[in-house]
N, C-alpha and C positions, 0 to 999 in steps of 0.2 A: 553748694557752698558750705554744706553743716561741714564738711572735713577739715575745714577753713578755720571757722568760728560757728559759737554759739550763743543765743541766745541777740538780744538788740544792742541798738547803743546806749551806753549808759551815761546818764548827766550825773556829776559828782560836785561842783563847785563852780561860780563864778566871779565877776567883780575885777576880770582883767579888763585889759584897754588892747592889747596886741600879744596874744600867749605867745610864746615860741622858747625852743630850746628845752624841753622834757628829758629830764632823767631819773631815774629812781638812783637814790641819795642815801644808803644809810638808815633804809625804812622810812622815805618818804619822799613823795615826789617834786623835784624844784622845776619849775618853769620859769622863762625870763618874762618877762611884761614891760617889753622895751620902749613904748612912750611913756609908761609911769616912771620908766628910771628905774625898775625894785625888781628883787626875785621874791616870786609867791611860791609860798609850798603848801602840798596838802597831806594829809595822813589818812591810813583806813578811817572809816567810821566818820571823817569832818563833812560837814555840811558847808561849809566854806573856805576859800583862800585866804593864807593870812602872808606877812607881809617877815621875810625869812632875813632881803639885805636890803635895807634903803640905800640910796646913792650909790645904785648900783654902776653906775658909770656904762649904762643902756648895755648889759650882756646881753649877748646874742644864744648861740649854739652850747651844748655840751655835752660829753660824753665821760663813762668810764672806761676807763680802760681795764685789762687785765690784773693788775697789780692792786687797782679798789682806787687808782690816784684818780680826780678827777678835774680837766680840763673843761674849761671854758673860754668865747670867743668874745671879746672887750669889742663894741665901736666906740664907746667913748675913748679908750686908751689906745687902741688901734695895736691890739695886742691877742695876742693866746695867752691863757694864763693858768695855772695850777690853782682851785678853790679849793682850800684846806677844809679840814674837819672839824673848824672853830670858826669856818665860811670867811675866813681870810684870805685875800688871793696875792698873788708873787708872778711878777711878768715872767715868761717863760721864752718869746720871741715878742718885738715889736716893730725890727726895719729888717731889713732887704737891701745892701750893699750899700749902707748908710743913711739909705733914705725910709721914713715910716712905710708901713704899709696902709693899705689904706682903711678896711673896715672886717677886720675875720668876721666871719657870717658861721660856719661849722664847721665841724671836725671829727676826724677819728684816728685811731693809737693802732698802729698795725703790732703785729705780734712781736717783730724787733722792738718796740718801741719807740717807732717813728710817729711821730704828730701829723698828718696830713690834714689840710685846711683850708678853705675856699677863701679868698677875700674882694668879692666885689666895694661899691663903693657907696654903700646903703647909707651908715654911717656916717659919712661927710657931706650927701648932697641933701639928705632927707632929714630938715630939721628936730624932726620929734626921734629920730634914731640917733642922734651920737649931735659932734659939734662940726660946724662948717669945717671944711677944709680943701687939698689940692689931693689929685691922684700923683703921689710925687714919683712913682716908678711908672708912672703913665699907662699900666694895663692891669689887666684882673685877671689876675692865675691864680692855680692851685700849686701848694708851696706844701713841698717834705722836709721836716725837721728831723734832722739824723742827729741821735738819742749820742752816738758818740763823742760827735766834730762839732754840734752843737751850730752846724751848716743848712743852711736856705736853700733849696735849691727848687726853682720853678718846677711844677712838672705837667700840667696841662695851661696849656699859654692859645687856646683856640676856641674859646669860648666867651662872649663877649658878659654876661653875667652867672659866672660859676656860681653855684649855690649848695644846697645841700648834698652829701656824700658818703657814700659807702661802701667797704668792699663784700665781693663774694665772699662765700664762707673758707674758701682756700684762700681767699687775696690775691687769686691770680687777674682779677678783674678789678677794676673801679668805678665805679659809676656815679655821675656827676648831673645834679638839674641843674641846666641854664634857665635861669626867670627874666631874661630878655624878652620884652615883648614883642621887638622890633622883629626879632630873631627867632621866635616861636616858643613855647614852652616846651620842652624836652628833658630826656634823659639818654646822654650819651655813654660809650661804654669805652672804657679803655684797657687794653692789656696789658698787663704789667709784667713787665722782666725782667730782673736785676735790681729790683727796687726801681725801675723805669719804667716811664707808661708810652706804650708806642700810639699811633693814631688813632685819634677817635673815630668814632663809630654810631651811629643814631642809633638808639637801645627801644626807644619809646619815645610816642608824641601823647601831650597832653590831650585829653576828652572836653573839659570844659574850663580850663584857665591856668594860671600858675600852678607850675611842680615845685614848691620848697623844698621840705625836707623828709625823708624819708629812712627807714630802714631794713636790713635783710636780714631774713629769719634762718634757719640752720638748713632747709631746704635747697636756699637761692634764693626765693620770691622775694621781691620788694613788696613792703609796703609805706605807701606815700601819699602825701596832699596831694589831690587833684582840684584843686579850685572849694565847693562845697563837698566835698566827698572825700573817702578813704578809700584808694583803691588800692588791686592785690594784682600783680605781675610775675607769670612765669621767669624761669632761667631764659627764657628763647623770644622773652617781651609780649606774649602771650597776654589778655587783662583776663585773669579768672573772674574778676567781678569786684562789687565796689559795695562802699556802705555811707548812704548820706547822712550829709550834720547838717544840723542847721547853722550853724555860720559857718564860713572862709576858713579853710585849716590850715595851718601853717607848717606843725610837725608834728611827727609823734615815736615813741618811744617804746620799749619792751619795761613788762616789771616783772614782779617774782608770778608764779603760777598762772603764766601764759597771758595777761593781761597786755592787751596793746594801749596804751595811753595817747589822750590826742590833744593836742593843745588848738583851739579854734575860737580867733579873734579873743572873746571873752570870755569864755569856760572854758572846764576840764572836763574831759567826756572818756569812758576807758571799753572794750571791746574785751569779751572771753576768747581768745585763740588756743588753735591747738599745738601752738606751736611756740618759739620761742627764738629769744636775737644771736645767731650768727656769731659777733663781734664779741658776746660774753660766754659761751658755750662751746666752740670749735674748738 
C-alpha cells in the first residue's frame, strides 16, 4: 500500500456532532456538522474547528467545480446551492416539476457544467438533519442539472437511497452508494452516454457498514467511507486495502499536495496520498 499512501492517519481537529461534506475552500478546509446546523472549517497549522456559517440551514454535500464555483447540498432548504466567496449561498435548483425535492445529500459538476446530485430523504425524516417534511415527487433519484436549459431531469431512478457520487476520470462512468440498509450498502456503477446513464450495475459491496461518500482519484480508484475505515477500490472494484479511524466516516475529500481529507463523526483526520482527485485535475 506505500504506492497508495504514506505515512498513518492523521487527527487534525475536533468538536463536531456529524462531519460530512469536505472540501478544500480557498485554502481551507469547510466541512458541514449537520445536527449542529453550522459549517466548521480548518486551516494548516489549527488545532481546532471553528465555526465558518452558523444557521447553516443543515448543509449536507459539497464540491468544486472546474471554474473554483462551489456548490453545495441544502436539507434544510431542500435545494443545491452556489456558496459564494463571502459564504453566501443562492438557490441554484430546489423542485422537480413543481413539486420540492426532497433532501440533496451530494453532488458533483461534470465538465459541461452539469450539477449531478443524489437526493434521498435524510433531511425530512431525520429530525436533527433538516425539517420534517413529505417526499412530494414520491422517490429518490439522481437528478442532472443542464447548465443551459436550467432543466431537472431524473437520471438514476433504481436505487432506493442514492447517496454519495462520483464520476470516472473520463465521465464515461458514475458511481452511486446506496446507504439503504434494507437494501445493502453498496456502490453501483452506471454508464453514461449522451449525458445519459444506462442500467446500473453492482460496482462494490460494503465490508463493514454504510458506504457515504466518496471520491476518484486520477487513476480510477475510489476512495470511500466504509463504516469505521477508509477504504481504496480499483477501476474493476478490486479493494486494494483500507485504513481505520476511530470513529464512523462519513466522507472525505482531496486537498492540495495529495492529502486525502476525512470527515468522521467528530473530527477531521487527513491521510498523505500519492495521488490526487480526478474531478479537479483531468
Amino acid at each position: 500500500m506505500n504506492a497508495l499512501w504514506s505515512g498513518g492517519l492523521e487527527r487534525l481537529a475536533s468538536g463536531g456532532t456529524w462531519l460530512e461534506g469536505p472540501a478544500w475552500v480557498d485554502g481551507r478546509l469547510l466541512v458541514s456538522d449537520i445536527p449542529g446546523n453550522r459549517v466548521l472549517e480548518w486551516r494548516e497549522g489549527a488545532t481546532e474547528l471553528t465555526v465558518a456559517i452558523a444557521d447553516a440551514e443543515f448543509s449536507n454535500g459539497r464540491t468544486v467545480a472546474r471554474d473554483g464555483r462551489v456548490y453545495q447540498c441544502s436539507h434544510g432548504r431542500r435545494a443545491v446551492e452556489e456558496l459564494h466567496p463571502d459564504l453566501s449561498v443562492s438557490t441554484v435548483v430546489d423542485r422537480t416539476e413543481g413539486v420540492r425535492l426532497n433532501s440533496p445529500n451530494d453532488l458533483v459538476v461534470a465538465r459541461d457544467g452539469a450539477i449531478w446530485f443524489s437526493d434521498p430523504p435524510y433531511g425530512i425524516t431525520l429530525p436533527e438533519e433538516g425539517h420534517p417534511g413529505e417526499l412530494e415527487y414520491g422517490q429518490c433519484w439522481v437528478f442532472r442539472l443542464d447548465p443551459a436549459t436550467d432543466s431537472l431531469t431524473p437520471m438514476v431512478t433504481d436505487l432506493d437511497r442514492p447517496n454519495g457520487l462520483a464520476f470516472s476520470p473520463d465521465e464515461s462512468v458514475l458511481y452511486v452508494a446506496n446507504s439503504a440498509m434494507h437494501d445493502g450498502f453498496k456502490v453501483c456503477a452506471y454508464d453514461v452516454v449522451d449525458g445519459r446513464c444506462g442500467p446500473g450495475r453492482l460496482f462494490y459491496t460494503g465490508r463493514k457498514g454504510v458506504i457515504d461518500g466518496f471520491r476518484v482519484d486520477v487513476e480510477g480508484r475510489l476512495w470511500f467511507s466504509d463504516d469505521d475505515s477508509v477504504a481504496v477500490v480499483d477501476v474493476d472494484g478490486t479493494l486494494l486495502g483500507s485504513v481505520d479511524v476511530p470513529e464512523r466516516v462519513a466522507n472525505v475529500c482531496f486537498g492540495p499536495d495529495g492529502w486525502l481529507y476525512v470527515a468522521a463523526t467528530t473530527t477531521l483526520y487527513r491521510l498523505k496520498t500519492s495521488t490526487s482527485d480526478a474531478a479537479l485535475t483531468s
